[in-house]
MARBA-3410 file (N, C-alpha, C, O; in Angstrom, 1 decimal):
165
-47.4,-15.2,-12.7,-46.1,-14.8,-12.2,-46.3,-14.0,-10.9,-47.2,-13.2,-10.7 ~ -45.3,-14.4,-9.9,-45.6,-13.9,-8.9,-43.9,-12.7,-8.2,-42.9,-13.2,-7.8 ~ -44.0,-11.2,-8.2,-43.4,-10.2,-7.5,-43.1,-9.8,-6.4,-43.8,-8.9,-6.0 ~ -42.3,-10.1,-5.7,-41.7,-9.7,-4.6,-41.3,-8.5,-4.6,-40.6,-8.5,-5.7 ~ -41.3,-7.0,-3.8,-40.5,-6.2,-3.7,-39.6,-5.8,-2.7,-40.2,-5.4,-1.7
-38.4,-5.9,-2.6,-38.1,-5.5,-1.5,-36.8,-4.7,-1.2,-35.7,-4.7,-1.7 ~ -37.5,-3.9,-0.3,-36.3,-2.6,-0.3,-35.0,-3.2,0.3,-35.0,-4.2,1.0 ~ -33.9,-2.3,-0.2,-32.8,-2.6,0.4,-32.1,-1.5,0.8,-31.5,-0.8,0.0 ~ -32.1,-1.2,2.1,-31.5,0.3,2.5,-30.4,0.4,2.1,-29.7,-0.6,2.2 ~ -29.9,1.7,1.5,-28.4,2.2,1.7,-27.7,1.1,-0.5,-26.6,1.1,-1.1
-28.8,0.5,-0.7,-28.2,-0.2,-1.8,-29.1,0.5,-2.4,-28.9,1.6,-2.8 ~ -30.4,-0.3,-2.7,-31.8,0.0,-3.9,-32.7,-1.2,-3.8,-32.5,-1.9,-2.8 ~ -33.7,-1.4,-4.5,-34.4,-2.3,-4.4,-34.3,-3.7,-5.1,-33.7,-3.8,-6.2 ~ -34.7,-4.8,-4.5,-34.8,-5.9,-5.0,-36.4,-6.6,-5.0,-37.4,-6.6,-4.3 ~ -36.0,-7.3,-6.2,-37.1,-8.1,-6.8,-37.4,-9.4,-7.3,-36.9,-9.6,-8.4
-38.1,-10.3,-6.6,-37.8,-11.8,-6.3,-39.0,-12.1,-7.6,-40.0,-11.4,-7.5 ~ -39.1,-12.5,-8.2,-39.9,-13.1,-9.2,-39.6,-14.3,-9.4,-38.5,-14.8,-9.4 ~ -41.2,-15.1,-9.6,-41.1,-16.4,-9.8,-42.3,-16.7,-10.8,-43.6,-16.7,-10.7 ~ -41.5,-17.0,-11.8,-42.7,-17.1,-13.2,-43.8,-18.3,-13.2,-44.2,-18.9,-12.3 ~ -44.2,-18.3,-14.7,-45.5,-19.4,-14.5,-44.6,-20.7,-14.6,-45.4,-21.5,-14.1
-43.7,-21.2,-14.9,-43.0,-22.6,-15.0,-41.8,-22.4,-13.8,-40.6,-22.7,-14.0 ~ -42.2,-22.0,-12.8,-41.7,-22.2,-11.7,-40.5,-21.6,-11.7,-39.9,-21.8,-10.7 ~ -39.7,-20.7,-12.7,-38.7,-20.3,-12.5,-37.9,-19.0,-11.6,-38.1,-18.1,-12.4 ~ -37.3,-18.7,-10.9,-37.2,-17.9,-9.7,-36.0,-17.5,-10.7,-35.1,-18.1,-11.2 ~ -36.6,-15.5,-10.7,-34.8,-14.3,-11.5,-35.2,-13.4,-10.0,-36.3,-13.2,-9.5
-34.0,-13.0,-9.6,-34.1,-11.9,-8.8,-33.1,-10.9,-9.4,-32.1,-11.4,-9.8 ~ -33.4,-9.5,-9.4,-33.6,-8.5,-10.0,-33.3,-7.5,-9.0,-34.2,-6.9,-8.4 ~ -31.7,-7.1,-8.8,-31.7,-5.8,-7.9,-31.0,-4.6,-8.8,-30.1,-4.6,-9.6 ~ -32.0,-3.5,-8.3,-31.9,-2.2,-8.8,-30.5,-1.6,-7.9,-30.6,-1.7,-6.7 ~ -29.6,-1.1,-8.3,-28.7,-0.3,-7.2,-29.0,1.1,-7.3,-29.3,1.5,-8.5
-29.0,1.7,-6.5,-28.9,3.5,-6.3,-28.4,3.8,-7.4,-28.9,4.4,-8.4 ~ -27.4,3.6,-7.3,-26.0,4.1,-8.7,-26.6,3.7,-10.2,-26.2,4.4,-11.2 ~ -27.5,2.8,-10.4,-27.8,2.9,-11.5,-27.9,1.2,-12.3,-28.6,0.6,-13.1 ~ -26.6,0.9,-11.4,-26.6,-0.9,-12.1,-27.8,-1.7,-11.7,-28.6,-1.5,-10.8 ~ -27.7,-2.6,-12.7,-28.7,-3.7,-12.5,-28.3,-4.5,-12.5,-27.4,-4.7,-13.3
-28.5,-5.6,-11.5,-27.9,-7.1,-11.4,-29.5,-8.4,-11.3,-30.5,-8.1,-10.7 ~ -29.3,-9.4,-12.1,-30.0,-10.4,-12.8,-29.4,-11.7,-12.5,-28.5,-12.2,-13.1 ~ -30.3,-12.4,-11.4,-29.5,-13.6,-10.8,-30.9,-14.4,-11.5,-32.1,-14.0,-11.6 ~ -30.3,-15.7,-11.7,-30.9,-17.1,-12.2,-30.9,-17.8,-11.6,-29.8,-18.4,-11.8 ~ -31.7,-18.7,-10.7,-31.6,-19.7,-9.7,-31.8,-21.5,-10.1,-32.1,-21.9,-11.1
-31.5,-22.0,-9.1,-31.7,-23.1,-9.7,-32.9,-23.8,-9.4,-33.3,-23.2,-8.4 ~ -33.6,-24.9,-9.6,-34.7,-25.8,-9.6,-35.5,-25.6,-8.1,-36.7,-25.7,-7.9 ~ -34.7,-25.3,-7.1,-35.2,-25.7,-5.4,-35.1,-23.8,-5.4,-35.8,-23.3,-4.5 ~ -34.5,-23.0,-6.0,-34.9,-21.6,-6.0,-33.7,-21.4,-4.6,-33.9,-20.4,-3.8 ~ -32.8,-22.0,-4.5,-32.2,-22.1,-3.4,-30.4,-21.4,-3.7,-29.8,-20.7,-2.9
-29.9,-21.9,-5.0,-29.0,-21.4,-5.0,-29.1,-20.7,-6.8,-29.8,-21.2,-7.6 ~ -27.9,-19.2,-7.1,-28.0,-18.9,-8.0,-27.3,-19.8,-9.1,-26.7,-20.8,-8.6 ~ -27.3,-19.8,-10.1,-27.0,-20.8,-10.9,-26.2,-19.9,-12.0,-25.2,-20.3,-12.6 ~ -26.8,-18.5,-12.1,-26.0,-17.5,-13.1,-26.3,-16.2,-12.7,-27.1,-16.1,-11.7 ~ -25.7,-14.6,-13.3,-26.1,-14.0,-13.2,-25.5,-13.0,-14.3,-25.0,-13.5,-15.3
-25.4,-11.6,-14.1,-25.5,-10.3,-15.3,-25.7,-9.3,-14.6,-26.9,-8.9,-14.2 ~ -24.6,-8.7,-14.5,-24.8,-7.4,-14.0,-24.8,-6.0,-15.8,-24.0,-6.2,-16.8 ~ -25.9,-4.8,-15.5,-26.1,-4.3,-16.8,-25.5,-2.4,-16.0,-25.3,-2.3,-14.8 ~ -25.3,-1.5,-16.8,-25.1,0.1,-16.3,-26.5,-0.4,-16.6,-27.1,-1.4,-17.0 ~ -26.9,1.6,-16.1,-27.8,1.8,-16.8,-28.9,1.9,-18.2,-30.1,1.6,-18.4
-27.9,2.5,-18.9,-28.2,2.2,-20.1,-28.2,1.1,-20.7,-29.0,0.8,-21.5 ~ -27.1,0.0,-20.4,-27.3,-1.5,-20.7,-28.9,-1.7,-20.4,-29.8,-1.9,-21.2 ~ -28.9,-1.6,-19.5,-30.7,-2.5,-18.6,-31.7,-1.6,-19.3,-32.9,-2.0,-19.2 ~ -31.4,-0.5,-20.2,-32.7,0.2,-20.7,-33.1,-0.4,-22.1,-34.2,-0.6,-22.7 ~ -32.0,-0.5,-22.4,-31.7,-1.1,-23.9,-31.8,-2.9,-23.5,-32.5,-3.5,-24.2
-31.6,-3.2,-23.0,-32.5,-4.4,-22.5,-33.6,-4.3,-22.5,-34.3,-5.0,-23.4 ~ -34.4,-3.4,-21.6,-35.7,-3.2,-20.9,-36.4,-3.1,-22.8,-37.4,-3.9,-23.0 ~ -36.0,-2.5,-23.6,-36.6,-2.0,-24.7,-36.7,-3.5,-25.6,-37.5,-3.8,-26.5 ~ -36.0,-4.0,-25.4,-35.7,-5.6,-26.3,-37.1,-6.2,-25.5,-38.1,-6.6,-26.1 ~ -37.0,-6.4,-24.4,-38.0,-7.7,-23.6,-39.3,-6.9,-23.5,-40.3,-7.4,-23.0
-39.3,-5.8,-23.9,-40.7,-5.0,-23.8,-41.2,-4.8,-25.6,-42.0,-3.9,-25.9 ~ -40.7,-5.4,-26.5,-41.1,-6.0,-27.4,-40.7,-4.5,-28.3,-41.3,-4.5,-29.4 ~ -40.1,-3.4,-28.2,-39.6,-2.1,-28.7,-38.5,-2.1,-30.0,-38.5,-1.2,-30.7 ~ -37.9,-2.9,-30.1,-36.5,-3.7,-30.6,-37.8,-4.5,-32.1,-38.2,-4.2,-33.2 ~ -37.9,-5.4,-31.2,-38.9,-6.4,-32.1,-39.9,-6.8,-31.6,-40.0,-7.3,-30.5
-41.3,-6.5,-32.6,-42.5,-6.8,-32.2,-42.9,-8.1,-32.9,-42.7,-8.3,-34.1 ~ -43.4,-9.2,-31.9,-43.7,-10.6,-32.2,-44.6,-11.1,-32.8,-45.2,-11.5,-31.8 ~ -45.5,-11.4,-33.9,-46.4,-11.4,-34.5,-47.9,-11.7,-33.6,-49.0,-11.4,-34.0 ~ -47.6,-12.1,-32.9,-48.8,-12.4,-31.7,-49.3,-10.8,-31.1,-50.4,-10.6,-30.7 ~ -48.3,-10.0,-31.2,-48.9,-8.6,-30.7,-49.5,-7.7,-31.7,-50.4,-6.9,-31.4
-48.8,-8.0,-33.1,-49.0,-7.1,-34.2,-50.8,-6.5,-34.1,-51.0,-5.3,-34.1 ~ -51.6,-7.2,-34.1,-53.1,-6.6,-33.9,-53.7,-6.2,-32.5,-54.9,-5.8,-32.5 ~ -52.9,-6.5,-31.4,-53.2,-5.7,-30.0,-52.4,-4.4,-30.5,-52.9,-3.5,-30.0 ~ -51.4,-4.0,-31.4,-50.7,-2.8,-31.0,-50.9,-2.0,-32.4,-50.2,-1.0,-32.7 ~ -51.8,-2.5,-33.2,-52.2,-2.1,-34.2,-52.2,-0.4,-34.1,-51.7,0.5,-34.8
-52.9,-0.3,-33.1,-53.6,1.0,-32.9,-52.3,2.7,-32.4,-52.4,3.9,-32.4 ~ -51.0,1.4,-32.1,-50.6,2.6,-31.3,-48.9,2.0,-32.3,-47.8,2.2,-31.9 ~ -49.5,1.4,-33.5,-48.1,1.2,-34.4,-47.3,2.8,-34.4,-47.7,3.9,-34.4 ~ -46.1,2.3,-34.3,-44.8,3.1,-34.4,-44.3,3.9,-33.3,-43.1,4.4,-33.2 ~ -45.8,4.1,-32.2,-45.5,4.7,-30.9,-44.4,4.6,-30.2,-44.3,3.3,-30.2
-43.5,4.9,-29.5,-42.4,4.7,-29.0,-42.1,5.5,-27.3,-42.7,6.5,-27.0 ~ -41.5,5.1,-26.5,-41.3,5.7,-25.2,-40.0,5.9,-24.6,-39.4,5.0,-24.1 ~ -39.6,6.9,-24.7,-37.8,6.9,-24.3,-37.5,7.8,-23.3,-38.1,8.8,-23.1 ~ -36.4,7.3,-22.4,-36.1,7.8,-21.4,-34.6,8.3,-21.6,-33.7,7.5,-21.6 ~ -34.4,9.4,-21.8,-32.9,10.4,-22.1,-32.8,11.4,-20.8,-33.5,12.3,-20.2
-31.1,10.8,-20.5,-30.9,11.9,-19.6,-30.3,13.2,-20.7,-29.7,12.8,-21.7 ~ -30.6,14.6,-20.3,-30.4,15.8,-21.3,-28.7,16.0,-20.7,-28.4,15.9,-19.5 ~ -27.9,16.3,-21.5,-26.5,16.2,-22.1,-26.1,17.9,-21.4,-26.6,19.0,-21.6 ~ -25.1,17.5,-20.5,-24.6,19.3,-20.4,-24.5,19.9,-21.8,-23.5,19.3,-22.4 ~ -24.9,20.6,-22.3,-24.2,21.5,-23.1,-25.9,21.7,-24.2,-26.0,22.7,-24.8
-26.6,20.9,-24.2,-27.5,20.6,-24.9,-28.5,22.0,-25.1,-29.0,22.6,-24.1 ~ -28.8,22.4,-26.5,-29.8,23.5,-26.5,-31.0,23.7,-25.8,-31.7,24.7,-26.1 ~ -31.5,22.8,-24.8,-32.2,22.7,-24.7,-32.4,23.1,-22.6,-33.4,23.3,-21.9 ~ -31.2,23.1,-22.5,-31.0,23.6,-20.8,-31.1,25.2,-21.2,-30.8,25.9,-22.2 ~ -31.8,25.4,-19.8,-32.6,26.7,-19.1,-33.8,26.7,-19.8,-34.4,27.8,-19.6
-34.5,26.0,-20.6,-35.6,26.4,-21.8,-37.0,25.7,-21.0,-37.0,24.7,-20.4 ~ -38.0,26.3,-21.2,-39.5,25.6,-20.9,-39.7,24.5,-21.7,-38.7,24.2,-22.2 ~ -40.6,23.7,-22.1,-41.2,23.2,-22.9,-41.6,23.8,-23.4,-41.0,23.8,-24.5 ~ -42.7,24.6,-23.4,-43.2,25.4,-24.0,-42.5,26.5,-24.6,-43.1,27.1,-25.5 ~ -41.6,26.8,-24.3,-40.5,27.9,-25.2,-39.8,26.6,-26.6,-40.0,26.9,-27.8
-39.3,25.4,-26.3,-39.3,24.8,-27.1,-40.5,24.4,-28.3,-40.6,24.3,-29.6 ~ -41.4,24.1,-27.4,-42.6,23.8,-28.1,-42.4,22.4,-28.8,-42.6,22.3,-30.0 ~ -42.2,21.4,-28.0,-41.9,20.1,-28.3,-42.7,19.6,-29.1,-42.3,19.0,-30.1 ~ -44.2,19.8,-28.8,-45.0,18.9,-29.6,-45.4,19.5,-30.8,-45.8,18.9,-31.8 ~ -45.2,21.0,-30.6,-45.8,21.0,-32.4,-44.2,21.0,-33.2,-44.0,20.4,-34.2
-43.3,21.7,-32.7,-41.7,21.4,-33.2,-41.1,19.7,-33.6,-40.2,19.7,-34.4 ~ -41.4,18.8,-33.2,-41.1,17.5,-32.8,-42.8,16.4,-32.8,-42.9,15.2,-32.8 ~ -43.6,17.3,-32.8,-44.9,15.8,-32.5,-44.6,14.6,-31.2,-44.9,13.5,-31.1 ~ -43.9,15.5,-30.2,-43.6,14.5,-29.4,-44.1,14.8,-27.7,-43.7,16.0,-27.5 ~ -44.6,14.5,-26.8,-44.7,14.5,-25.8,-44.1,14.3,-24.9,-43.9,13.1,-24.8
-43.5,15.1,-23.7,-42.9,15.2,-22.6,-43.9,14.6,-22.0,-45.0,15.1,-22.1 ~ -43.8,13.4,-21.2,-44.6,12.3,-20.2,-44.2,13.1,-18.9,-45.0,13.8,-18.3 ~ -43.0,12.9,-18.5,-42.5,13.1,-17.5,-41.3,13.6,-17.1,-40.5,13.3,-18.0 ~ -40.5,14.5,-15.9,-39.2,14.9,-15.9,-38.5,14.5,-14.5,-38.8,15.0,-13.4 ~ -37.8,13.6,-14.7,-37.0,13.1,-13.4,-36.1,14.4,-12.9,-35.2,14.5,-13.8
-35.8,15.5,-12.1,-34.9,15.8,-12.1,-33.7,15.8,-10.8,-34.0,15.7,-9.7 ~ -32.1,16.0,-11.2,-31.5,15.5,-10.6,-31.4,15.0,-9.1,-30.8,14.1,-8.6 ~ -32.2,15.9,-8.3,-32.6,15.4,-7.2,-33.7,14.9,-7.0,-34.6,15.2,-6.2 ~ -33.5,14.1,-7.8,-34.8,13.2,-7.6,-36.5,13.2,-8.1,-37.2,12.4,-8.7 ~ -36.8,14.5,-7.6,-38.3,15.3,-7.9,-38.5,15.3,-8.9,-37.8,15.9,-9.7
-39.9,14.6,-9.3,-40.6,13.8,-10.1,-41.4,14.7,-10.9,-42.5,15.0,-10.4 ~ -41.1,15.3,-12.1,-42.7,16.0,-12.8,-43.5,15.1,-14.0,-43.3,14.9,-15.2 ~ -44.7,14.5,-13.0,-45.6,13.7,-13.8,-46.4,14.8,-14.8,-46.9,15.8,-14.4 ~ -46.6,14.4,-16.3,-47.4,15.0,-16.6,-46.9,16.5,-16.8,-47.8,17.3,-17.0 ~ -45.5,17.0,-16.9,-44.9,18.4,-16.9,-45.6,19.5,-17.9,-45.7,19.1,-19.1
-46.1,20.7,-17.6,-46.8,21.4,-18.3,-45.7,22.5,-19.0,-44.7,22.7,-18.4 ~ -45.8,23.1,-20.2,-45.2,24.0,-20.7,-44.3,25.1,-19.9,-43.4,25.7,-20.5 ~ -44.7,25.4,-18.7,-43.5,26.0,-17.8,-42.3,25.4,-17.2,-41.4,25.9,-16.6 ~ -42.6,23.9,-17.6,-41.2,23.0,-16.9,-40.2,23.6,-17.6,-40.1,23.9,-18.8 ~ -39.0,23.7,-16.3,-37.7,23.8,-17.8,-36.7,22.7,-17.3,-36.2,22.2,-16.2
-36.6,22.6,-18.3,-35.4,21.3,-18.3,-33.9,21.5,-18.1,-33.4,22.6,-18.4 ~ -33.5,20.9,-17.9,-31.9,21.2,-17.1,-31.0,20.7,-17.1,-31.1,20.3,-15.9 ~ -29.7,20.2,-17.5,-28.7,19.5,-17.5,-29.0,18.0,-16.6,-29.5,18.0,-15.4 ~ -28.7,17.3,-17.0,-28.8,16.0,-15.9,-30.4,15.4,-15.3,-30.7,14.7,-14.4 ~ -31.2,16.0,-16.1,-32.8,15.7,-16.0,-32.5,14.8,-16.8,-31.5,14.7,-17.4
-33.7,13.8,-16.9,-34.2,12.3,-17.4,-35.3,12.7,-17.4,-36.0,12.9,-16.4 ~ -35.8,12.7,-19.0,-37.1,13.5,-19.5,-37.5,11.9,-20.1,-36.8,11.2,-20.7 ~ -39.1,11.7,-19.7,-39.3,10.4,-20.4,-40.5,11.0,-21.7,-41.4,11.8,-21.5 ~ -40.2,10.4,-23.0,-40.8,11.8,-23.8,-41.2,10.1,-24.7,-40.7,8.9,-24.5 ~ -42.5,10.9,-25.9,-43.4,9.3,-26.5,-43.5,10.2,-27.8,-43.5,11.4,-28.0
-43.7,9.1,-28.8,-43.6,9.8,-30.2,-43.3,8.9,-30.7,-42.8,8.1,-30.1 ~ -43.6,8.6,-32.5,-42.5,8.6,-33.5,-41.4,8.0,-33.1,-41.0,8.6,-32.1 ~ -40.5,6.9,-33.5,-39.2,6.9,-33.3,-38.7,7.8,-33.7,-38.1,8.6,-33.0 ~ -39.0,8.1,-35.1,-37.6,9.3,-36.1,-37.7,10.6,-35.4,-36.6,11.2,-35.4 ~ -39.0,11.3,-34.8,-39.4,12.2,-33.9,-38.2,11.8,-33.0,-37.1,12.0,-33.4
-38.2,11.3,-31.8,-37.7,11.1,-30.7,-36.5,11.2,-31.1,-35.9,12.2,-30.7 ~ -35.8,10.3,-32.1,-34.6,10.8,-32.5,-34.4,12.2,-32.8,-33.9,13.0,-32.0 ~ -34.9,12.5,-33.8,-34.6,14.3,-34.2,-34.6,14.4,-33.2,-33.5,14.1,-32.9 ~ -35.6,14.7,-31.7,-35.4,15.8,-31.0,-34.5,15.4,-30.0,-34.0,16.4,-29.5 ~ -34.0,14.0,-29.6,-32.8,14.5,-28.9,-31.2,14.7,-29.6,-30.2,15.0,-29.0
-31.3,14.4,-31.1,-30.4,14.9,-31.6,-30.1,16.5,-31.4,-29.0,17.1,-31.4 ~ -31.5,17.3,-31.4,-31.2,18.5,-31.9,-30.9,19.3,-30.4,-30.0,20.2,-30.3 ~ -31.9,19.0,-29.5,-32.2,19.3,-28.4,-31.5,19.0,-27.0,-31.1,19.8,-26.2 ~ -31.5,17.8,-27.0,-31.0,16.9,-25.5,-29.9,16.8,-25.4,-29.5,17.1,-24.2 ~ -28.9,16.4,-26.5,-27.7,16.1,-26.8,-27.1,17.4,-26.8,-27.6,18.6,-26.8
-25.3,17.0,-26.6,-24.9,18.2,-27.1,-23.7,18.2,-28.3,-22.7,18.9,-28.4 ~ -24.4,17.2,-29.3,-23.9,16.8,-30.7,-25.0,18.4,-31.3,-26.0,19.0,-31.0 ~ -24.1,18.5,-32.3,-24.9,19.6,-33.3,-24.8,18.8,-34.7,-23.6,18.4,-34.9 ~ -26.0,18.4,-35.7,-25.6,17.7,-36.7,-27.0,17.9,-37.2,-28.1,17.7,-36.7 ~ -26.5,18.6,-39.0,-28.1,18.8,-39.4,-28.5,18.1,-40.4,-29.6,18.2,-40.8
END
């Protein structure tokens, strides 16, 4: 399969892909969040279909074609090792217990068994790897790994600003 990347100023990125049976999807990302999914036809010349997703549409996609949804029996013994593991990306909810707080004031991982990967926050600035003094903050996009039922509890309890015991 072969990836094209290419920036699109003032929009977002696009991405020209052309698989192993010759088939050409281009794939643009917009600033705002949408995803658009064009389908071309045989000469790669004209689109043929497309699908525009929000965000959350394209994640909940992303989680289907990345085998999260349903795992295919062909994977079952490559993923043996890391069965039930899970990776979710939640933006944190105004109101949520969990704004002004550290990580480590929470204590995610021994509270939840779950790991904070990473914290997008709203302007943009990236914490790879966030250590127990991160604090999290309304409108951050914390990408956190665990347990499904983990990940659930903790952004039911934490992220959200649903209260439900």
């Amino acid at each position: 399969m072969k990836i094209r990347e290419i920036e699109l100023p003032g929009i977002g990125q696009k991405f020209e892909v052309i698989t192993r049976n010759n088939e050409k999807v281009v794939i643009v990302i917009h600033d705002d969040g949408r995803r658009e999914i064009y389908h071309f036809d045989t000469d790669h010349e004209e689109s043929v279909s497309s699908v525009t997703f929000n965000d959350s549409e394209s994640r909940q996609i992303a989680a289907i074609l990345g085998g999260m949804v349903y795992k295919p029996q062909a994977l079952e013994t490559i993923e043996m090792a890391f069965e039930g593991l899970a990776i979710e990306w939640f933006k944190v909810e105004p109101g949520a217990t969990s704004i002004g707080k550290t990580i480590g004031e929470i204590d995610v991982r021994s509270n939840y068994n779950v790991t904070v990967i990473a914290i997008l926050k709203r302007n943009m600035r990236k914490q790879l790897s966030p250590g127990p003094e991160s604090v999290i903050e309304a409108g951050d996009t914390v990408v956190i790994s665990g347990e499904r039922q983990q990940l659930k509890k903790l952004i039911k309890e934490i992220l959200t600003n649903e209260r439900g015991d």
